[in-house]
N, C-alpha and C positions, 0 to 999 in steps of 0.2 A: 407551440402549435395550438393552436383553437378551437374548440370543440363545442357541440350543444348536447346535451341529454335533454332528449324530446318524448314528453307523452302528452296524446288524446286520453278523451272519455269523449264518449260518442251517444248518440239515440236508439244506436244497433251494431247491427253486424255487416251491413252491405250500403255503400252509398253509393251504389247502382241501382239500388231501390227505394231511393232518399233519405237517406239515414244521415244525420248530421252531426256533427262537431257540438261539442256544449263544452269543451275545457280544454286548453292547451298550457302546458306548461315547461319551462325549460329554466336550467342552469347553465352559467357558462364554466366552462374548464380551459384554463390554458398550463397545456403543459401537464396531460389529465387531472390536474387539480382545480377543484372549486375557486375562483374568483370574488365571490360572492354577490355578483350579477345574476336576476333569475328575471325569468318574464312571466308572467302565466295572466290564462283571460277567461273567464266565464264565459258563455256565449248564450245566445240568444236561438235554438233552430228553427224556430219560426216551425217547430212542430211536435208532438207531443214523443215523451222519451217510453222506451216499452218497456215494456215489465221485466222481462229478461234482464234488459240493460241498467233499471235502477238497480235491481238485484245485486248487478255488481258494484256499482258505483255509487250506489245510494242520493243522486242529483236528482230533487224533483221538477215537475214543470211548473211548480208554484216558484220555486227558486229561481229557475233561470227567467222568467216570463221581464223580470224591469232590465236584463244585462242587455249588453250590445249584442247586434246582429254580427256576424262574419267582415261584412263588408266597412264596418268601423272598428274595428281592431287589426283587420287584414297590414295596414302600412308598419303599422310599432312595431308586430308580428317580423316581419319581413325583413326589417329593419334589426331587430334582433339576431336573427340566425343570420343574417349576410350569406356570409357565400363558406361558412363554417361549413365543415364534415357533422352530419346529424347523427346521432348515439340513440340509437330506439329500441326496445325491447319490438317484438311484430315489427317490425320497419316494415314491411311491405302493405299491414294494415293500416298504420298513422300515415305512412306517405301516400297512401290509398285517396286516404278521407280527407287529408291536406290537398289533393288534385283536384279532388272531386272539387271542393271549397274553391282554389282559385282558379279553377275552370270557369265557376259559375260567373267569375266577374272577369274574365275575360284576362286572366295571368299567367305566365307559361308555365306549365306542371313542374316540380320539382323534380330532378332524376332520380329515379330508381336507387344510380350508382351513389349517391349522396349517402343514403341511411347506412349507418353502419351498426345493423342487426347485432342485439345483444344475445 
């Protein structure tokens, strides 16, 4: 069976109030074991990250300011996790912020029922 262990870092805490995506990362497991397939992507939010949130993450907007935006990483992305069962610590905040994301370009939300909360 085939799995992803899936984490965000984010610009916040709500991407109902535009908080965006700056890192995605994932491993594959098949068979809950590492394959040694991983994806991960710096992102771009086209907005500045908040104080709160470097605090935990330590990503400045000096650093993300040259990476890709959402919208050119969005396919590899996609393409990666297939149609895998997703492994996320918060699952309902990364699939949150992952919606929010392929909302904005016009791609059907991921289910709820997918994350399987760590």
């Amino acid at each position: 069976m085939r799995e992803v262990i899936l984490d965000t870092e984010t610009t916040g805490l709500d991407p109902r109030t535009g908080d965006r995506i700056i890192e995605i990362a994932c491993i594959e497991l098949l068979n809950h074991l590492p394959t040694g397939r991983v994806w991960q992507a710096y992102v771009n939010p086209e907005r500045e990250v908040s104080v709160a949130a470097l605090d935990v993450h330590g990503i400045t907007d000096s650093f993300l300011k040259d990476k890709p935006v959402f919208s050119e990483i969005v396919a590899d992305f996609l393409e990666f996790i297939g149609d895998a069962p997703l492994v996320i610590h918060n699952a309902d905040f990364d699939i949150g912020f992952l919606n929010a994301e392929l909302g904005r370009l016009g791609f059907p939300p991921l289910p709820a029922s997918r994350g399987k909360d760590t």
